[in-house]
Each structure stands twice: as C-alpha cells, then as structure tokens.
C-alpha positions as protocol buffer text, in pm:
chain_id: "A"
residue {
  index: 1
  type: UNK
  ca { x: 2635 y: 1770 z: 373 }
}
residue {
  index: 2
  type: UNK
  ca { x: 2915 y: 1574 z: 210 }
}
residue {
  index: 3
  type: UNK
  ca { x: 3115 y: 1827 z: -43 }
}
residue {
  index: 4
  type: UNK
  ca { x: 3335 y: 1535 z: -92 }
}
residue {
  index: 5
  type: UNK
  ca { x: 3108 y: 1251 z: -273 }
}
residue {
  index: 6
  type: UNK
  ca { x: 2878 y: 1081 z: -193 }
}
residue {
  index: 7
  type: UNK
  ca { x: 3019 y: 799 z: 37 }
}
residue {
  index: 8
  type: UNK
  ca { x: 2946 y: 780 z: 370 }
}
residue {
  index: 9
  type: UNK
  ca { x: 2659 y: 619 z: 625 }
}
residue {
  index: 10
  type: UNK
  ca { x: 2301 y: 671 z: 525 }
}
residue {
  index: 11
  type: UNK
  ca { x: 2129 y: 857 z: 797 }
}
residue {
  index: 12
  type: UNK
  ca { x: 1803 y: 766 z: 1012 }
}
residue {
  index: 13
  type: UNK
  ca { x: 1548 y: 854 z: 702 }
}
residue {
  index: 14
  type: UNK
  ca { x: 1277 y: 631 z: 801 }
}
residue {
  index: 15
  type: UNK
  ca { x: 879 y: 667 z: 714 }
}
residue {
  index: 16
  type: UNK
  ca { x: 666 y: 344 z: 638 }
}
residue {
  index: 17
  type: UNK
  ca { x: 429 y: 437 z: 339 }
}
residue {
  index: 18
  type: UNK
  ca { x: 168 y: 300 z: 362 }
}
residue {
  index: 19
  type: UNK
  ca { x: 295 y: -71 z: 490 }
}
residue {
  index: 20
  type: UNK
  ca { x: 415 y: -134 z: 114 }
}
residue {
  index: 21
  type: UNK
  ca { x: 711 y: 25 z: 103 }
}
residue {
  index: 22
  type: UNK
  ca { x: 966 y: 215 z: 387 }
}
residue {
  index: 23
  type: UNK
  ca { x: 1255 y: 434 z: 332 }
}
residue {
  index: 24
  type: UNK
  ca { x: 1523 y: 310 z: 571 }
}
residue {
  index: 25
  type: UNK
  ca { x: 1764 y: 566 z: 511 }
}
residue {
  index: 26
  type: UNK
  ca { x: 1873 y: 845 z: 273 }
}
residue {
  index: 27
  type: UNK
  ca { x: 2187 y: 1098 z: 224 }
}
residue {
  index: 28
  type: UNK
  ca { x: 2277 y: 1422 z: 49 }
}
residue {
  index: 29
  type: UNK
  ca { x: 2563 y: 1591 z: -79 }
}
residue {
  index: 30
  type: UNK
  ca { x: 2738 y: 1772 z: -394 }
}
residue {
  index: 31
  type: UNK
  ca { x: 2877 y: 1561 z: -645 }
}
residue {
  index: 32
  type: UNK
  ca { x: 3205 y: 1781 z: -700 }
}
residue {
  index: 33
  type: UNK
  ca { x: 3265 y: 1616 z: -1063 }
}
residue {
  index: 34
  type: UNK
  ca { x: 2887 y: 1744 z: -1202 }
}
residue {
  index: 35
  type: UNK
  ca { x: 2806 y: 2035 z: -916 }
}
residue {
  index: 36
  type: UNK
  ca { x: 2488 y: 1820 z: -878 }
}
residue {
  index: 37
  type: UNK
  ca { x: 2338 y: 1831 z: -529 }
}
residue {
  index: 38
  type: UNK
  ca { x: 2217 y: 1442 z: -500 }
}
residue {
  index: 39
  type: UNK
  ca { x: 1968 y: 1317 z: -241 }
}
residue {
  index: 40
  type: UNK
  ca { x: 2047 y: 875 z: -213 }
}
residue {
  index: 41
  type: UNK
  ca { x: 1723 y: 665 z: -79 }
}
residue {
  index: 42
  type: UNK
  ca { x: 1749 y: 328 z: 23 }
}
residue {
  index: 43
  type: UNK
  ca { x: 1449 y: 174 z: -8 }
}
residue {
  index: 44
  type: UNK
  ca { x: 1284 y: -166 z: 102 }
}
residue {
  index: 45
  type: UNK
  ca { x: 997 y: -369 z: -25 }
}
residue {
  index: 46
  type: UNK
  ca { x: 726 y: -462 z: 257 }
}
residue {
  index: 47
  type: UNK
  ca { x: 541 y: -775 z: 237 }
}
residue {
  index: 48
  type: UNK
  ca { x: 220 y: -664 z: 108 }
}
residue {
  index: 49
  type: UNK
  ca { x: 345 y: -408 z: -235 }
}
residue {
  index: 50
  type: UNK
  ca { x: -7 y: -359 z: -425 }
}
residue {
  index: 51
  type: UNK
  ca { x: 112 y: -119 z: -702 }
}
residue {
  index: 52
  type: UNK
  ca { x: 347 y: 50 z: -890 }
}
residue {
  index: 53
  type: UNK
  ca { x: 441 y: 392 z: -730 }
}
residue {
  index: 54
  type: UNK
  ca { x: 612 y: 660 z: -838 }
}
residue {
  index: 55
  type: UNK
  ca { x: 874 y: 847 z: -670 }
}
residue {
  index: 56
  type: UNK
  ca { x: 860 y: 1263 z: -624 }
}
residue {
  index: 57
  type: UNK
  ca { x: 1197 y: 1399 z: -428 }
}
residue {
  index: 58
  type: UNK
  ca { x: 1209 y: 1767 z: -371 }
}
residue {
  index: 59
  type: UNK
  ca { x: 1376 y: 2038 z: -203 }
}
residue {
  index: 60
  type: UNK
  ca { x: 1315 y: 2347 z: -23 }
}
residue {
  index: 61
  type: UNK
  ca { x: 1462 y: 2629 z: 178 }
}
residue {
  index: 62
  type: UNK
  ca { x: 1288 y: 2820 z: 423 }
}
residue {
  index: 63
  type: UNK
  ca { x: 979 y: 2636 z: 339 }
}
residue {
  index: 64
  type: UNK
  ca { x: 950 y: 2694 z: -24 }
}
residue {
  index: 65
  type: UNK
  ca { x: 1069 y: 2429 z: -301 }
}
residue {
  index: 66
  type: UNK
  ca { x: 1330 y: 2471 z: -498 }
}
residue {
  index: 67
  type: UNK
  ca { x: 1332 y: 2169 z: -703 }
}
residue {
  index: 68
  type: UNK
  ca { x: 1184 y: 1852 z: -767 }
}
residue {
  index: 69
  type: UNK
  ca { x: 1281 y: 1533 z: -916 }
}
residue {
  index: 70
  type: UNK
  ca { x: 980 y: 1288 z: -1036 }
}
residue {
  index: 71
  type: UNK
  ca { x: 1017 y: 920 z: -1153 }
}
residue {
  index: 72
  type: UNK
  ca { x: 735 y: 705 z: -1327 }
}
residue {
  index: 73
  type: UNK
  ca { x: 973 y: 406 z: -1168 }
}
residue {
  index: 74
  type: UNK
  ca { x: 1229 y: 387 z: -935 }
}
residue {
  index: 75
  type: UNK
  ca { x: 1634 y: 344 z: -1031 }
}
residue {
  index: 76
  type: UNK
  ca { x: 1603 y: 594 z: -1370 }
}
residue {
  index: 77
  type: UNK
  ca { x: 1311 y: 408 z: -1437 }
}
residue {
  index: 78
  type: UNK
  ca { x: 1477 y: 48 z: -1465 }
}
residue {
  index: 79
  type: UNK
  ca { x: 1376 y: -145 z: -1181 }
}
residue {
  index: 80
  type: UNK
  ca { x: 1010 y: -97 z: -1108 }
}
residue {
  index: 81
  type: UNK
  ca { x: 842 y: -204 z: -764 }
}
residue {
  index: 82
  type: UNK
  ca { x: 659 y: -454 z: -907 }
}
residue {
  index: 83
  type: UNK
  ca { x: 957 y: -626 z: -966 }
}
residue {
  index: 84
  type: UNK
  ca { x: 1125 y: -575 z: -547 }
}
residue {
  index: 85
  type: UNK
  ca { x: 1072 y: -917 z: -324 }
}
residue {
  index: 86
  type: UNK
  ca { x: 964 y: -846 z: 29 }
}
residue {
  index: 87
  type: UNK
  ca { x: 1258 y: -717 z: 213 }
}
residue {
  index: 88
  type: UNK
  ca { x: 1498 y: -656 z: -55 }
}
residue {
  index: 89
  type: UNK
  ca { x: 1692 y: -253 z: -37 }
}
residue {
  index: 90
  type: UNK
  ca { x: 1738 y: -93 z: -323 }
}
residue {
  index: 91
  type: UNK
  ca { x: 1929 y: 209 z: -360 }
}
residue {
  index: 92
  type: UNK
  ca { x: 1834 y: 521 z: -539 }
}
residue {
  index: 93
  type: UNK
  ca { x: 1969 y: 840 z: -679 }
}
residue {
  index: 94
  type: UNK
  ca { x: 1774 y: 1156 z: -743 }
}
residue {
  index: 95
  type: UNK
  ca { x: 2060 y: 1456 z: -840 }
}
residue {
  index: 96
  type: UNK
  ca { x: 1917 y: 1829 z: -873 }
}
residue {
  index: 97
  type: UNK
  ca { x: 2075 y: 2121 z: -1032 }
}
residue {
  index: 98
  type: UNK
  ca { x: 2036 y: 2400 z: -810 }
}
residue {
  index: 99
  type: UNK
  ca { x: 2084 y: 2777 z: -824 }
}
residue {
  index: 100
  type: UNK
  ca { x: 2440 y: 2870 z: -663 }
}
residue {
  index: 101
  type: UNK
  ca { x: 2286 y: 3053 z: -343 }
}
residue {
  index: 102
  type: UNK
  ca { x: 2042 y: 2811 z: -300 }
}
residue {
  index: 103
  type: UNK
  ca { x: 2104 y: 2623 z: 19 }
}
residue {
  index: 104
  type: UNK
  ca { x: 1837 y: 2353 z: 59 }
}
residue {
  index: 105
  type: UNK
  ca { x: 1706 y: 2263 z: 450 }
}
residue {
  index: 106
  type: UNK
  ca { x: 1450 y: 2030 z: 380 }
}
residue {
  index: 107
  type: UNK
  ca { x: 1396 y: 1708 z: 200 }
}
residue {
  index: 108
  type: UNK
  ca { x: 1033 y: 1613 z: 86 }
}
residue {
  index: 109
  type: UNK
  ca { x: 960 y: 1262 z: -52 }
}
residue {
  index: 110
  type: UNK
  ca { x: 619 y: 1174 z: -215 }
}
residue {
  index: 111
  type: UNK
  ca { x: 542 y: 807 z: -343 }
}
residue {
  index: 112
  type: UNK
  ca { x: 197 y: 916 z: -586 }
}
residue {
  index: 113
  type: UNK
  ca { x: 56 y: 742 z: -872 }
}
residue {
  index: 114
  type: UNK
  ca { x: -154 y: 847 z: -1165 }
}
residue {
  index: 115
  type: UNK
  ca { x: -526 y: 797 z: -1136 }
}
residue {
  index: 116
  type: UNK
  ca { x: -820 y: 848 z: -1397 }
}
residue {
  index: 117
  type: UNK
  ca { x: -858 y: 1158 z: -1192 }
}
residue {
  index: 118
  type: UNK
  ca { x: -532 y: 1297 z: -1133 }
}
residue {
  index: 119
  type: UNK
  ca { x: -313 y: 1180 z: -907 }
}
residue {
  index: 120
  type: UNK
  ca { x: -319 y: 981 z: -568 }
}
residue {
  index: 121
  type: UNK
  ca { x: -67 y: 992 z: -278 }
}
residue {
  index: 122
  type: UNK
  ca { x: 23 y: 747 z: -82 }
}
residue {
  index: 123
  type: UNK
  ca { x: 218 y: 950 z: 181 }
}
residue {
  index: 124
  type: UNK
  ca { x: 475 y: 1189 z: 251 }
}
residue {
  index: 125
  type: UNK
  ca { x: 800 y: 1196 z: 411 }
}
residue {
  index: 126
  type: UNK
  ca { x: 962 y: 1561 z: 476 }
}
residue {
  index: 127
  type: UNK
  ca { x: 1309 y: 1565 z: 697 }
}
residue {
  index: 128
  type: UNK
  ca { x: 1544 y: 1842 z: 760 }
}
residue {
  index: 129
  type: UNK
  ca { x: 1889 y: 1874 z: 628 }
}
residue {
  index: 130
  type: UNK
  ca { x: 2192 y: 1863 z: 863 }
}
residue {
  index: 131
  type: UNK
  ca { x: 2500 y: 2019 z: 774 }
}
C-alpha cells in the first residue's frame, strides 16, 4: 500500500478473461492530495476482442464489499475496447472514497455487460491486498 502516490511497479495481477482481454498487472494506494484509495489496472487487448465490456472494481474487508466502482467503458469512459488493437496496454484508474477505518484486503474485478436479460459476466478476478 503506497501512502505516498501512486508511482511504483505494478504487481503480478494477472487473470485472462475470457481470451479477449487479460489484466497484466494492477496497484493500490492513497492518493494523499484527494484521500482517495485508487486501485491502477493495466490492461491488454487479446487477439480475438468480440465486445464491448464493462469494467466493475470493488473492494472488501474480511469478505464483505465496501465499495465498488462500475464503468460502461474503460479510461472514464473515453477509450472503449472496441477501439484497443491486439496487444496494446492501457492503463486505468478506478479511485474509491472509503470510510476512515475501513482497511480494504481484497480486490475484486468483474468485466460484465448488459444483456436483454440483465447482465452477463465474463469472469472474475479477486486478489488480496499486500501491505
């Protein structure tokens, strides 16, 4: 947990979803300027992308969330997936507000789109959070 910024090496965060899309790494941290605890996912495009997913990041402690941050589109909703080439990284952001005890242990990632019916996953990553 970086109290400093948000600099630093990305750790080993890596889950294939679905062979369209892997996270190949992530950090977290407290931005000291906003008091925002921000979770960073680098994220590359596989070869065979067949739609536009949205991006759930949560948090929890001791097994229960305690918040969640959903995007209709990656990158504040400015740089869709549809729009990635095959092997490109792109960075992303997700910053949570958090109650002052809380002291998240987990990190739960969820690419999902919207269906007719609801809504679909396509998998889930969930790490634990090393001081």
């Amino acid at each position: 947990n970086d109290q400093v910024g948000m600099g630093g090496e990305l750790a080993a965060w890596e889950h294939d979803f679905g062979g369209q899309v892997r996270l190949v790494g992530g950090r977290w941290g407290v931005n000291r300027a906003t008091g925002e605890t921000v979770v960073m996912l680098a994220w590359q495009a596989g070869p065979a992308l067949e739609a536009e997913w949205s991006v759930s990041v949560r948090l929890a402690q001791d097994g229960v969330e305690l918040a969640q941050v959903d995007r209709a589109q990656p990158v504040f909703g400015v740089y869709p997936m549809s729009r990635w080439q095959p092997g490109e990284v792109v960075m992303d952001a997700y910053p949570f507000r958090l109650p002052p005890a809380a002291a998240p242990d987990t990190v739960i990632v969820i690419l999902y789109r919207q269906t007719e019916t609801g809504f679909e996953n396509l998998d889930v990553f969930s790490r634990a959070l090393q001081e």
